[in-house]
Every structure is written in structure tokens, then in C-alpha cells.
SEMAR-265826 format. One record per residue (C-alpha): residue in three letters; chain; x, y, z. Coordinates in steps of 0.5 Angstrom, whole numbers. Layout:
! SEMAR-265826
<site ALA; A; <X; Y; Z>>
...
This chain:
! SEMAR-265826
<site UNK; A; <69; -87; -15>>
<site UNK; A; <62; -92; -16>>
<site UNK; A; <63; -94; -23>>
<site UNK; A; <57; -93; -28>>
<site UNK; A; <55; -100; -29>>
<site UNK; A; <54; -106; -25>>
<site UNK; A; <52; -113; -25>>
<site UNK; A; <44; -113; -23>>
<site UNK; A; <46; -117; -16>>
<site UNK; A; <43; -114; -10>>
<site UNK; A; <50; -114; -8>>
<site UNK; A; <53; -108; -13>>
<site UNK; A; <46; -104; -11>>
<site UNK; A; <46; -105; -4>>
<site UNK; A; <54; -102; -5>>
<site UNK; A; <52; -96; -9>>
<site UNK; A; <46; -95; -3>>
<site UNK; A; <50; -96; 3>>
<site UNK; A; <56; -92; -1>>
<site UNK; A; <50; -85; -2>>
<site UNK; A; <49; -86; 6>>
<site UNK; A; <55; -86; 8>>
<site UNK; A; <57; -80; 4>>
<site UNK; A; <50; -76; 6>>
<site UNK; A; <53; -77; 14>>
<site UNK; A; <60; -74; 11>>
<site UNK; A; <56; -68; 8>>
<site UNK; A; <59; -70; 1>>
<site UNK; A; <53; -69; -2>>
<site UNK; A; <54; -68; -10>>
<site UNK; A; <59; -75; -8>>
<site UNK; A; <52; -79; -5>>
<site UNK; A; <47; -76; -11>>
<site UNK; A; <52; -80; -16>>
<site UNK; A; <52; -86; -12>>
<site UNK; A; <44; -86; -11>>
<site UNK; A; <43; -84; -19>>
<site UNK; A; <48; -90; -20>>
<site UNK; A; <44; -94; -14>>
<site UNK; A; <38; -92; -19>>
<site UNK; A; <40; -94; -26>>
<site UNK; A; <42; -102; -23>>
<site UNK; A; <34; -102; -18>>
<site UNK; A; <30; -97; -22>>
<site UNK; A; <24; -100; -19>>
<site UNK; A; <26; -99; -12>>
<site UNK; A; <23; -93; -9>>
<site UNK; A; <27; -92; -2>>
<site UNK; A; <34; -90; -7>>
<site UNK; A; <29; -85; -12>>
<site UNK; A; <26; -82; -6>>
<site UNK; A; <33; -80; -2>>
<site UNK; A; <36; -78; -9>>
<site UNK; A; <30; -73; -9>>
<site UNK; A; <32; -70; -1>>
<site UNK; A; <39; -69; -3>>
<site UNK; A; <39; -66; -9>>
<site UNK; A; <33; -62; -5>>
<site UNK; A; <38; -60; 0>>
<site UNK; A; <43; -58; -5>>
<site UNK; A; <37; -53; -8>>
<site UNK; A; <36; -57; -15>>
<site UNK; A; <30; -58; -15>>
<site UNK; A; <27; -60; -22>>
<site UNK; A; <32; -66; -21>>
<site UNK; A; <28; -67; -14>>
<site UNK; A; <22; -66; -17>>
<site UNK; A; <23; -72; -22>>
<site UNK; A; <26; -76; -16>>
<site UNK; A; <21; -76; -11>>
<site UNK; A; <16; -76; -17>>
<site UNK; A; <18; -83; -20>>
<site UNK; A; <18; -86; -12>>
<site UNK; A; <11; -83; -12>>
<site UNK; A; <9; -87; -18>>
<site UNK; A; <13; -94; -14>>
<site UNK; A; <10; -92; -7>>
<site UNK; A; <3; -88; -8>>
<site UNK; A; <1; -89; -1>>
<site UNK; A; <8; -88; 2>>
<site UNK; A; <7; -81; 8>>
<site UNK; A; <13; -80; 8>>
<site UNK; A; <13; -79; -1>>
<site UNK; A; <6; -76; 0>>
<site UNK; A; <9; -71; 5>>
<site UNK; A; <17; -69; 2>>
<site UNK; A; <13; -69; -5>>
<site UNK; A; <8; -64; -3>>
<site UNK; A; <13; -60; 1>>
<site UNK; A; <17; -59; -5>>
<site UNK; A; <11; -57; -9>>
<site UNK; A; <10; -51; -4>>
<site UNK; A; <18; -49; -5>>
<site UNK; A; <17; -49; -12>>
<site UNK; A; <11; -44; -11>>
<site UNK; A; <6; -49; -14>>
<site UNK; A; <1; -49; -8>>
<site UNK; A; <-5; -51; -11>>
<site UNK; A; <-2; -58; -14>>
<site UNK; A; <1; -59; -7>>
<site UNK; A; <-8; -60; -4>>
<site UNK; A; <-9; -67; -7>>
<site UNK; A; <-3; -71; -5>>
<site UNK; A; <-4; -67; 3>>
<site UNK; A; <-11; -69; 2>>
<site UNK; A; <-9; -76; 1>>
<site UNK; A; <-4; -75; 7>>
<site UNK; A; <-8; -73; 12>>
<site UNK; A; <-13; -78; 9>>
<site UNK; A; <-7; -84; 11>>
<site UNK; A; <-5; -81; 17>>
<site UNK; A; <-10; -77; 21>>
<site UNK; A; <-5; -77; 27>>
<site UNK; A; <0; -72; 22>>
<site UNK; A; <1; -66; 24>>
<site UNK; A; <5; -63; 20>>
<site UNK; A; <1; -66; 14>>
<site UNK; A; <-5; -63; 17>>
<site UNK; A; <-2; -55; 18>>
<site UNK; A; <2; -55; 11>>
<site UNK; A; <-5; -57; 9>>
<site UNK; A; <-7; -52; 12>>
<site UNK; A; <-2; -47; 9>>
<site UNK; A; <-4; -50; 2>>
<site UNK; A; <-11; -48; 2>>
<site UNK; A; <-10; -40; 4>>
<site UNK; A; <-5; -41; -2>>
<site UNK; A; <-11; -42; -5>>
<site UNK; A; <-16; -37; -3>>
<site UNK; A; <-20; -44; 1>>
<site UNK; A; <-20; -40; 9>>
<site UNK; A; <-25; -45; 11>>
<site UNK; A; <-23; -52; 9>>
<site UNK; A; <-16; -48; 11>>
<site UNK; A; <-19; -48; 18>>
<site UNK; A; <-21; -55; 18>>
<site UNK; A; <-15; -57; 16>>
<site UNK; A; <-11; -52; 22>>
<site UNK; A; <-17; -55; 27>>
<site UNK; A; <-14; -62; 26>>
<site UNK; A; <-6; -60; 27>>
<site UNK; A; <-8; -56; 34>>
<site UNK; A; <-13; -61; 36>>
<site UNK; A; <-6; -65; 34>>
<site UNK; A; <-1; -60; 37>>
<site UNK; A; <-5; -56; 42>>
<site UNK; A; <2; -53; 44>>
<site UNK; A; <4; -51; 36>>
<site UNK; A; <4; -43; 36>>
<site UNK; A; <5; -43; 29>>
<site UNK; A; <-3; -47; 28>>
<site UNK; A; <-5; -43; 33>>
<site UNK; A; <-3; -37; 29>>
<site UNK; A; <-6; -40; 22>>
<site UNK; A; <-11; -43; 24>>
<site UNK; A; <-14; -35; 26>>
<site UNK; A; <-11; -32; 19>>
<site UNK; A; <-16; -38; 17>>
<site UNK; A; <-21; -35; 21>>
<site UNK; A; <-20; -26; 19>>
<site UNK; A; <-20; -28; 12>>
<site UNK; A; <-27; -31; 13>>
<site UNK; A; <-29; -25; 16>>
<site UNK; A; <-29; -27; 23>>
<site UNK; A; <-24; -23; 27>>
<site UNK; A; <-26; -24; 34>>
<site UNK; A; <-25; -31; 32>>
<site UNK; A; <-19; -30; 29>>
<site UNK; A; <-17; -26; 36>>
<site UNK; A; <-18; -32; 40>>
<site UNK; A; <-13; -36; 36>>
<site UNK; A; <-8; -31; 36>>
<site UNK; A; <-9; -31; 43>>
<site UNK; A; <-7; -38; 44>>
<site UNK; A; <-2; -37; 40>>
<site UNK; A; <1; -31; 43>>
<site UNK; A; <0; -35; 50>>
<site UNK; A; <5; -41; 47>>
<site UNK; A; <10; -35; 44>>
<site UNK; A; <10; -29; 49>>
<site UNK; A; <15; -26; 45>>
<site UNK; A; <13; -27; 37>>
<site UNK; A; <12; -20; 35>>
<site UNK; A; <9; -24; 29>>
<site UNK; A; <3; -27; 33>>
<site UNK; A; <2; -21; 36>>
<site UNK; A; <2; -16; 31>>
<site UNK; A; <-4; -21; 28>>
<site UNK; A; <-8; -20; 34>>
<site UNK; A; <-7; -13; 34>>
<site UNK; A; <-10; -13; 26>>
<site UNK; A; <-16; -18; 29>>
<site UNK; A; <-17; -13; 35>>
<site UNK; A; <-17; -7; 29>>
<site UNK; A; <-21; -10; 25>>
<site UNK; A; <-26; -12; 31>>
<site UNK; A; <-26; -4; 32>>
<site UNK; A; <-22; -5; 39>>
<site UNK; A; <-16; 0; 38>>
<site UNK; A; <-15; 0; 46>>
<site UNK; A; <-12; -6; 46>>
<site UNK; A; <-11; -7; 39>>
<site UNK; A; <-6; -1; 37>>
<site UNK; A; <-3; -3; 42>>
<site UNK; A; <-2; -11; 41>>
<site UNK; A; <1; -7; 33>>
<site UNK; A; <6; -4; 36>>
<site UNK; A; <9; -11; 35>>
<site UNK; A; <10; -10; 28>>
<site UNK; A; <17; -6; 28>>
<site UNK; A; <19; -11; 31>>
<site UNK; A; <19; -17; 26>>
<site UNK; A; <25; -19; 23>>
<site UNK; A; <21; -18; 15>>
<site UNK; A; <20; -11; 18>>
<site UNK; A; <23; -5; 14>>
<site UNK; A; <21; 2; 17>>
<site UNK; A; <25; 2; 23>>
<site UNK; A; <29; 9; 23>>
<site UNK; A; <36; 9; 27>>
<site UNK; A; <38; 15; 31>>
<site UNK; A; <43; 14; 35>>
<site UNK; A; <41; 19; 41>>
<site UNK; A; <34; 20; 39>>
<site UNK; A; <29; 17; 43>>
<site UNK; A; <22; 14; 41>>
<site UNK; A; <16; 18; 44>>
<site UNK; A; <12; 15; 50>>
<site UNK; A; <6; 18; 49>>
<site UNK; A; <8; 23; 54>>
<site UNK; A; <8; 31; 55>>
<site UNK; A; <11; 35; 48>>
<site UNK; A; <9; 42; 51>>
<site UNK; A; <16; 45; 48>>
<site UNK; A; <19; 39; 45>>
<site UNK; A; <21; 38; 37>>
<site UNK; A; <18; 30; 35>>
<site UNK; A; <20; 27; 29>>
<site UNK; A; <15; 24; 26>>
<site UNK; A; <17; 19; 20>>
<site UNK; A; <13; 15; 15>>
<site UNK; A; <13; 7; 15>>
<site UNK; A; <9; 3; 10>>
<site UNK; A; <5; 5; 4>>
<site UNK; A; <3; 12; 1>>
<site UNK; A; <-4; 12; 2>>
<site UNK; A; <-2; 10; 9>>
<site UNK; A; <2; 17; 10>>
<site UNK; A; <-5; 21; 8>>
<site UNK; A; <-10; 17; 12>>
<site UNK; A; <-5; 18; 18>>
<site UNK; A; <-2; 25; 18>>
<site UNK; A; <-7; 28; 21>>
<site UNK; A; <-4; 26; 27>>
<site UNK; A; <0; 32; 26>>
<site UNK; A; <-4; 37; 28>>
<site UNK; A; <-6; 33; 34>>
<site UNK; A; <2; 33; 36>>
<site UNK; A; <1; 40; 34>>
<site UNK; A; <-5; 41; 40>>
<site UNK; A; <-1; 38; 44>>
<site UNK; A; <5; 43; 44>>
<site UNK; A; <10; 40; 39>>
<site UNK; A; <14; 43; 34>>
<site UNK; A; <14; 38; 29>>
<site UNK; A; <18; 35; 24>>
<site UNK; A; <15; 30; 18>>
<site UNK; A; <19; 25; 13>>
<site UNK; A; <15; 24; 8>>
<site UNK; A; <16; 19; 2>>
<site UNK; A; <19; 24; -5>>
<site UNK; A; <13; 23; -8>>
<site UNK; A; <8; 26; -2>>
<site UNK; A; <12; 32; -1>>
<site UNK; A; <9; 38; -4>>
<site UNK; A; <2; 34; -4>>
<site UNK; A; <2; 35; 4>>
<site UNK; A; <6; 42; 4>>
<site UNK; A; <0; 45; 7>>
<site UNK; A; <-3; 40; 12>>
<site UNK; A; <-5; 43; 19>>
<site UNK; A; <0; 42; 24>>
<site UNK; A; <6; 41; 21>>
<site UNK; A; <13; 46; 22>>
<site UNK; A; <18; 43; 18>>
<site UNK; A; <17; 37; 12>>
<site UNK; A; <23; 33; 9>>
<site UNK; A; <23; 28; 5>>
<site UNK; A; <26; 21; 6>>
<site UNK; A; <33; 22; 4>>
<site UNK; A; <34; 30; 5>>
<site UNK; A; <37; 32; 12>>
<site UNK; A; <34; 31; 18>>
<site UNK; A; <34; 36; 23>>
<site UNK; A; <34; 35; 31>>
<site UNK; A; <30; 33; 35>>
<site UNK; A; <28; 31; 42>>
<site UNK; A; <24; 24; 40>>
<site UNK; A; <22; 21; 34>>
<site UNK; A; <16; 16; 33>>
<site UNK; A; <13; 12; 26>>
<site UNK; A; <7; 16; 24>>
<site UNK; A; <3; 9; 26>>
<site UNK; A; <4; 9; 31>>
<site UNK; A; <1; 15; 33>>
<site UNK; A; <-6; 12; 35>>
<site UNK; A; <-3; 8; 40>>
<site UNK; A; <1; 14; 43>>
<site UNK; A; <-5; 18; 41>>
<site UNK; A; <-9; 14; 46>>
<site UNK; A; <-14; 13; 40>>
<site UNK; A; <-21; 10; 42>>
<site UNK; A; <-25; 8; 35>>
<site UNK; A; <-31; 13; 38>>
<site UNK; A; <-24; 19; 38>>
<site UNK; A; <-21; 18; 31>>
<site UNK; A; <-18; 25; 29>>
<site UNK; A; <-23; 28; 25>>
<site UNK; A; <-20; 35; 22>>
<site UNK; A; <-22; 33; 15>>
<site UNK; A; <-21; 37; 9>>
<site UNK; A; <-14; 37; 11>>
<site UNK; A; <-11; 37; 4>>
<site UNK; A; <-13; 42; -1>>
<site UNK; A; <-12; 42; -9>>
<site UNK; A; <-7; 47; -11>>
<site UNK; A; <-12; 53; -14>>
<site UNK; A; <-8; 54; -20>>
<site UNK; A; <-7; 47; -22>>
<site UNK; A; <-15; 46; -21>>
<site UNK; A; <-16; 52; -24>>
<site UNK; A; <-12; 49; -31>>
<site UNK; A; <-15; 42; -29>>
<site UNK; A; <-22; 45; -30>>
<site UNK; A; <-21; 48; -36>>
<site UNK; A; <-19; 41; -39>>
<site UNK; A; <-24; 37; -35>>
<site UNK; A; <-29; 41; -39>>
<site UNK; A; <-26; 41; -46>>
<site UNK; A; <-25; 34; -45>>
<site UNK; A; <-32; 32; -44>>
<site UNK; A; <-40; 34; -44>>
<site UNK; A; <-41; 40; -41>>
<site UNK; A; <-47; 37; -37>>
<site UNK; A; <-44; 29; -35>>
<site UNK; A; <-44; 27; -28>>
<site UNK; A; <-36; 27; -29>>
<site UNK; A; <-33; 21; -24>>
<site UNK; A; <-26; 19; -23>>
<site UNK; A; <-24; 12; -24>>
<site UNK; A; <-16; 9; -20>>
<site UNK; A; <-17; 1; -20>>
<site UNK; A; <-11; 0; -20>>
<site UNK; A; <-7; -2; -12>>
<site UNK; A; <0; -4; -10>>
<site UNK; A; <-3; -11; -8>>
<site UNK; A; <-7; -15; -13>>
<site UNK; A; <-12; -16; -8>>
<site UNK; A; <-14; -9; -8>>
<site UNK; A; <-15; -8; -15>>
<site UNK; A; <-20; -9; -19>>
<site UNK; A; <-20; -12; -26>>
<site UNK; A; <-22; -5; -32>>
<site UNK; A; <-27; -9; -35>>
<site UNK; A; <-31; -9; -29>>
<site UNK; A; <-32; 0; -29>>
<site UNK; A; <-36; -2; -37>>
<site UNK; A; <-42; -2; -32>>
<site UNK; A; <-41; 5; -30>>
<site UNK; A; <-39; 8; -37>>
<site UNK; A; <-44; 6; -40>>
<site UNK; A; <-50; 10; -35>>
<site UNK; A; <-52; 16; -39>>
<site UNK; A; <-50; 22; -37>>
<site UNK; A; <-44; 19; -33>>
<site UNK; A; <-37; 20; -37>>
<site UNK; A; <-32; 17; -33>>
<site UNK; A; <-24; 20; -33>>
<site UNK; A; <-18; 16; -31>>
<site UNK; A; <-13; 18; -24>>
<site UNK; A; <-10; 12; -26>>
<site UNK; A; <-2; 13; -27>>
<site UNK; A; <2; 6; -29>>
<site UNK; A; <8; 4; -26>>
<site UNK; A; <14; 9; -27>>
<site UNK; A; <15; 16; -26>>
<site UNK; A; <13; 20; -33>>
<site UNK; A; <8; 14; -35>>
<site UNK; A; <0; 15; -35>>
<site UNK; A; <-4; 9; -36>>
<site UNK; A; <-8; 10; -42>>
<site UNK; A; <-15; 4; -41>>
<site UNK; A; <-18; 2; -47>>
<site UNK; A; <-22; 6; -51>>
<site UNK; A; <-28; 2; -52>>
<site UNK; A; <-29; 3; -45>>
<site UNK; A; <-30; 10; -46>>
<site UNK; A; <-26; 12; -41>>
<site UNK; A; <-23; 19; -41>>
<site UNK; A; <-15; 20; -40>>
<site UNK; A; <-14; 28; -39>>
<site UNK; A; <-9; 29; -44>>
<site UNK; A; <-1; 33; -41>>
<site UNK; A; <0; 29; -35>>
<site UNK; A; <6; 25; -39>>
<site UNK; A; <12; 27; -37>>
<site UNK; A; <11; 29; -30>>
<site UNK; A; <16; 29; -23>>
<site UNK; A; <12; 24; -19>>
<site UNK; A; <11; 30; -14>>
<site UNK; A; <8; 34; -18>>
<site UNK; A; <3; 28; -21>>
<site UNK; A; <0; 28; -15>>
<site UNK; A; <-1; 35; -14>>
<site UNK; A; <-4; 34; -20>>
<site UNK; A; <-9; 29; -18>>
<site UNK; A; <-12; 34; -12>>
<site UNK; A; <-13; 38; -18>>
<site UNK; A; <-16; 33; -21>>
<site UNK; A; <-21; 30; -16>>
<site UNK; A; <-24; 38; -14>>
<site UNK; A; <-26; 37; -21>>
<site UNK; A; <-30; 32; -21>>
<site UNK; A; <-37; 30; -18>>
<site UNK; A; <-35; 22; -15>>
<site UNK; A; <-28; 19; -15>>
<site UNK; A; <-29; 11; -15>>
<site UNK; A; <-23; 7; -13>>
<site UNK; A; <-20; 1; -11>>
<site UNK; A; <-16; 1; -4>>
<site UNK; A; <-11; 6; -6>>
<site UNK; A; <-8; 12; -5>>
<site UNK; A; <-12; 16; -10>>
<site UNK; A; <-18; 13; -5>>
<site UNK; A; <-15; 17; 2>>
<site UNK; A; <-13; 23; -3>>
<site UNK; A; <-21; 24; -4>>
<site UNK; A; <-23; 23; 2>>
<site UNK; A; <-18; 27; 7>>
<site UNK; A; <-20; 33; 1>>
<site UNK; A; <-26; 32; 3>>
<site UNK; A; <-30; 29; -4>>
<site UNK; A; <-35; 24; -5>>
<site UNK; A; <-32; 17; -5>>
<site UNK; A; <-34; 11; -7>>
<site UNK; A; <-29; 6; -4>>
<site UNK; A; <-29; -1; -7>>
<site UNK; A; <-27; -7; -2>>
<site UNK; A; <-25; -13; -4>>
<site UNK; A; <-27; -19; 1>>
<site UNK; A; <-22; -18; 6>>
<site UNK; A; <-22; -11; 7>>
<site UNK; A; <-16; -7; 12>>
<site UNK; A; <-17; -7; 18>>
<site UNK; A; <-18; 1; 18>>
<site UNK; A; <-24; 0; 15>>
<site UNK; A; <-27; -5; 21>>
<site UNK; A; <-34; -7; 19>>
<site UNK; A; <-37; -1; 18>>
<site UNK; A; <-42; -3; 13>>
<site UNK; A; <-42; 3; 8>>
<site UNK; A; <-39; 10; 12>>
<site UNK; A; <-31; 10; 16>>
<site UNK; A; <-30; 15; 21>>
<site UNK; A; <-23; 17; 19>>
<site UNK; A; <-27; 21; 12>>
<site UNK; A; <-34; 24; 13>>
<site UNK; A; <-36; 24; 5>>
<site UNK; A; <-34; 16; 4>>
<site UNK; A; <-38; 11; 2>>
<site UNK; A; <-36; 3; 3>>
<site UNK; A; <-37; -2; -2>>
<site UNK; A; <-36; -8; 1>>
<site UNK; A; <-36; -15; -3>>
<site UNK; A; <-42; -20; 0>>
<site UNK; A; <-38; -25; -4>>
<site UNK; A; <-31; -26; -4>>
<site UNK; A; <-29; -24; -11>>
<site UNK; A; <-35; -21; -13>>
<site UNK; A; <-33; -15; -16>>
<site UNK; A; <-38; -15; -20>>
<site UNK; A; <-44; -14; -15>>
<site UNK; A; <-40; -8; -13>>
<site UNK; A; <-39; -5; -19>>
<site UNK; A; <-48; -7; -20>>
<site UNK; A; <-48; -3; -12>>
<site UNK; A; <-44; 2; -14>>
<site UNK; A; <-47; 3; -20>>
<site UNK; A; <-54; 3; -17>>
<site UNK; A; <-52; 10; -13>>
<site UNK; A; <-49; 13; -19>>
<site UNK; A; <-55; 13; -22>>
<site UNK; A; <-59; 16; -16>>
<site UNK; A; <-54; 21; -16>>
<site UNK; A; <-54; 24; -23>>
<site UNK; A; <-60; 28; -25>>
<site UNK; A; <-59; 34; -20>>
<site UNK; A; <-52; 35; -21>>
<site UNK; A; <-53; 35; -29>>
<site UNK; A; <-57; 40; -28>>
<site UNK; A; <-53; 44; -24>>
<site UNK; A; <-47; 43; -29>>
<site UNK; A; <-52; 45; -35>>
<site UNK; A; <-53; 51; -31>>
<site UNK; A; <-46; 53; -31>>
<site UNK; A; <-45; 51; -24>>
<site UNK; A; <-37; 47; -22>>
């Protein structure tokens, strides 16, 4: 054991350093941070023993402690690459991104010839909503490292977030070329191809997605095969959900394909959907996940189904509608809409919020649309967890339909069909509310944030998988606020025939 105190001399110093170096090659960590720490306190100034206490308490996951090490050798150093490099890496471990941009920027600034600083950089910037210095720095680490799959492939994330998804390919390309076998790059290039409204190639390259280590929708079934896209005539196929809700209602149209095809098909749906898609065409036999599944000849992820479907942009499963609200509940629901309300407003349905953030829209932004006259809006809004509707602020005005507390979530979203047949508009966010409307065939105003999904490619306000959407894209990114103005405009246009209408008494 070092002893706490010494006498000052570089000779007790020089012990204590080499005693920490020689426990860090004997992988005693917690022995060597000791000895650094007692190194410290005898050559406080001294910046090489602060900044390897700050990688080994690093490497032993005591970050706080890293970070005050790193940082005192930061002060003693400030122009060291090595400090400037570990001092930003830590910063991005610890998940506080943007304030890992200034001292890369000065690393890359000292050594232009760092890879590594100018792809972490790269990364810092993305973390930080900033695609275009984002791809400058990726720029200077491929021109660096033209072999790096890995900048190759950030560099084209750089570029989708611009809203250049034939550049974006070019990158995942390179890096696809340089790592064959990475399904992370391939899949990116699938998206950058969807995206561009290639889905020849593209549906295929998306098929890399089941592949990932991070993916979580892969079905094992032992004795099962996945379809090929070959004859069903006679066949049952299993067609299971993957990823989000809104995604099972855009695609499960497919079904009535399989169907055309001769299948008997089976659909695993997610519990909340099922009794929503009891009546889409083309499906013989719907389970929800975690009830038994019957047997079948092949099985395949619902999307998938384009790829195998051979799906060209011009061919898109048309069928639309294909969900129906249940009469009765339509009925019910009517009757409150119209209670809850004036007779003769232009009624529009509201969801602004999404499972990703980027998605969503802030509340406040809707203030525009709720103060047009004759327009009353109604919320389709249902918080997180099951029984619990999300009621806006009344300033607002916005309608929250009273009865939908304490509801199974199956039945809530049947009760959301039955809603939007009864209102003129629906305006959502990216969301499932949004594909419910449009695969009921009603009038939608789908809001896109800067970076839409790729389902949406670039169309600029129509999407062929609903005939009665209109897009609302953001001309500038984060400008919620210029679409709600857009979207506004078109209300407004819109209003006057239906009020006369719905004074005549007509639904």
C-alpha cells in the first residue's frame, strides 16, 4: 500500500506514478487509482498523472470522478489532443453531447489529421440537430480514412437529415462497399433508396433490417420457413407485425394481396389493434400477440411484404377504405360530437402527440387552428397508459369527448374509428390516429416534421398509400409553426361549404 503522505521530492511522485502504471498492466484498477490519486495530491500540477486517473476511473465506470480528472488535466494542458479527445469522449458517454462540440472543434482545429476527432465530431453534431457542419466534419474523417465504413455511413445520415437522400445513397453505398456484410449499412440505404421512391431496390436493401443485432421483431418458428415471395395458391402464411402501430395499419393491406394470391392467411396483430382489424379484407384468421398461433406452411414480417410483393412506388396496394368504424359506436359517438359542440362548426380531429418526439408536435402550436371561426376542434389524443385520456388545456378550446376514460385499449381504438367518421378533418402528427384516417379513407392533414419517413418519400403534399391525405411538410426544420399557418390556410377554404351543410342537417 502507497502511503498517503510523502515528502515533495519527484522521487516519492515518480514512485506512486510508476506503482499506478504498473498496477493498470496487473488490471488492479481500483489498486492504481489509489496510487494516481496519492501521485496527485504530492504534483497536483502535473497533468499526465490527472489525465490517466481520468481513463482508469473511466474504465471502472466512475465517471463523475473521471470527469473532475480529465477536467483539472484540461485546465493544466488545454491544448493537449489527447485531453481535448478523452475530455469530449467522456462528455458523449455521459450523454451531454452538445458540450462535447467546442473542445472537438478545437481538436480537429490542432489536428486536422485526427480522424477520430473529426468523425466524433461528426457524431456530436447530429446529437445536436446541425446535419450540415455534421457532414463537413464526416467529410474531413472519410477524406482521412476513405476505407472507414463507419464515416461513410454517418456522413449519408448527414446528408438524409438534409433532405438528400440520393446523396445519402451514395454514402451507404461506399460504406456497404467497405462492409458487405453490415446490415446496419444496408438497411440505411434501403431507407435513403425508399426515401428517393426507389423501392425496386430499396425494399430490397430493408430487408437487412431483421438482421441487426438491436432488431427485436424476429419470430422464431422452428420448422417454419420464411416466404420467398413464391406461389401461395393452396398455402397458409403467417404474416406477423414488427415495429409500430401506425406501421401494421399502413401495411396490412397487404393481406388482401396474399389473399388475391390464393393464401389463407393468418395476421398476429399487436393486442391493442385487434378488434380495429377484424374486418380488413383478406385476412382468414387474426390472432393477437400472445394468443396461440396456428400452423402454417410459411410465415413472413408484415414489411416485408412490399419486397416480397415485388412493390414498385407506381404499384402500391391501393383497397383504400379498408378499415371501417363500427356503426354502432359511430352512431354513439355521433350523438356526442354533436352534443359537445355547435351544430354547424366544421369539427376537426387533433392527435399531436407520437412515439417519437420528433414526430410530435408541441399543443400550443394547434392555438392557430382553434381560434378559426367556425372551426371546433376535438381531441383523439390518449396519454400514455391504458384507462388514461389525455385532456389539453381548456384555454385552447379544445374538445375532450367525455366517456372514453376507462377503456381497454382494443376498445379505445375502435372507438377512435368511430370518432374520426364523425368529424370533417382529422390533423395529426405522424401517427397511428394519422394511418387510421387515412386507411378509413377520411380527409387527413398529416403534419411532417423536417425529416419525414421514408413511406412518405417526397411527394410534396399527396402520398399514394391514402387517396384523401394531404402532406404538410416543414419548409424549415423545426418550423411547426409554418405548417400549422399552411394548414390553417386550407381549413379555412374548406369551411364554409361544410358548415352549410351541417346546418342543413346533413352528417
Amino acid at each position: 500500500m502507497i502511503e498517503a503522505t510523502f515528502d515533495g521530492t519527484g522521487e516519492a511522485f515518480d514512485r506512486c506514478f510508476g506503482a499506478g502504471l504498473r498496477r493498470v498492466d496487473a488490471e488492479s484498477l481500483d489498486e492504481a487509482v489509489r496510487c494516481f490519486r496519492t501521485a496527485a495530491a504530492i504534483r497536483p500540477e502535473h497533468p499526465a498523472v490527472w489525465f490517466v486517473l481520468g481513463l482508469v476511473l473511466r474504465g471502472l465506470g466512475r465517471l463523475d470522478g473521471a470527469a473532475a480528472a480529465l477536467r483539472a488535466a484540461l485546465h493544466l494542458r488545454p491544448e493537449d489532443a489527447d485531453t481535448l479527445f478523452q475530455w469530449a469522449s467522456l462528455l458523449i458517454e455521459r450523454r451531454r453531447t452538445g458540450e462535447a462540440v467546442a473542445p472537438l472543434l478545437r481538436l480537429v482545429a490542432l489536428r486536422p489529421d485526427h480522424p477520430d476527432a473529426a468523425f466524433n465530431l461528426g457524431n456530436a453534431l447530429m446529437a445536436v440537430d446541425e446535419p450540415e457542419r455534421a457532414e463537413a466534419a464526416y467529410r474531413l474523417a472519410v477524406l482521412l480514412e476513405p476505407g472507414a465504413a463507419a464515416a461513410n455511413n454517418n456522413r449519408g445520415a448527414a446528408f438524409l437529415a438534409q433532405g438528400r437522400p440520393e446523396d445519402a445513397a451514395v454514402s451507404y453505398r461506399r460504406a456497404v462497399r467497405l462492409e458487405p456484410d453490415c446490415a446496419e449499412h444496408r438497411k440505411n440505404l434501403g431507407v435513403s433508396l425508399l426515401t428517393a421512391g426507389n423501392f425496386a431496390e430499396g425494399t430490397a436493401e430493408y430487408e437487412w433490417r431483421t438482421r441487426q443485432a438491436v432488431w427485436q421483431w424476429n419470430r422464431d418458428r422452428p420448422g417454419t420457413p420464411l416466404w420467398d415471395g413464391g406461389p401461395l395458391d393452396g398455402k397458409t402464411i403467417l404474416v406477423h407485425f414488427e415495429q409500430g402501430l401506425g406501421d401494421t395499419v399502413q401495411f396490412i393491406r397487404y393481406m388482401a394481396v396474399l389473399k388475391a394470391m390464393g393464401a389463407r392467411t393468418i395476421f398476429e396483430c399487436q393486442p391493442p389493434l385487434k378488434r380495429l382489424l377484424a374486418g380488413v379484407p383478406g385476412i382468414d384468421r387474426l390472432v393477437a400477440r400472445g394468443e396461440p398461433l396456428p400452423e402454417a406452411d410459411c410465415l413472413v414480417p408484415l414489411m416485408s411484404l412490399p419486397h416480397r410483393c415485388r412493390t414498385t412506388a407506381a404499384t402500391i396496394p391501393g383497397g383504400v377504405p379498408y378499415l371501417r368504424a363500427d356503426p354502432d359506436r359511430a352512431a354513439f359517438w355521433r350523438r356526442r360530437i354533436a352534443e359537445a359542440g355547435p351544430r354547424d362548426a366544421f369539427r376537426v380531429g387533433i392527435q399531436w402527440r407520437a412515439a417519437g418526439a420528433d414526430r410530435s408536435i408541441p399543443l400550443e402550436r394547434f392555438a392557430r387552428l382553434s381560434h378559426l371561426s367556425g372551426v371546433r376542434l376535438y381531441s383523439l389524443q390518449k396519454a400514455d397508459g391504458p384507462g388514461r385520456w389525455e385532456r389539453p388545456d381548456d384555454r385552447l378550446g379544445i374538445v375532450s369527448l367525455p366517456g372514453r376514460d376507462g377503456k381497454d385499449e382494443d376498445e379505445g381504438f375502435v372507438d377512435t374509428a368511430a370518432i374520426i367518421e364523425g368529424m370533417d378533418l382529422i390533423v395529426a402528427c405522424d401517427s397511428v390516429v394519422g394511418h387510421i384516417a387515412g386507411a378509413m379513407g377520411r380527409p387527413v392533414f398529416l403534419a411532417l416534421p423536417w425529416l419525414g419517413d421514408w413511406r412518405w418519400m417526397r411527394h410534396p403534399d399527396r402520398t399514394p398509400w391514402y387517396p384523401q391525405t394531404r402532406l404538410f411538410r416543414m419548409a424549415r426544420r423545426n418550423d411547426w409553426d409554418g405548417v400549422m399557418v399552411r394548414i390553417a390556410a386550407e381549413i379555412t377554404t374548406r369551411t364554409a361549404d361544410t358548415v352549410a351543410r351541417h346546418a342543413a342537417g346533413v352528417s
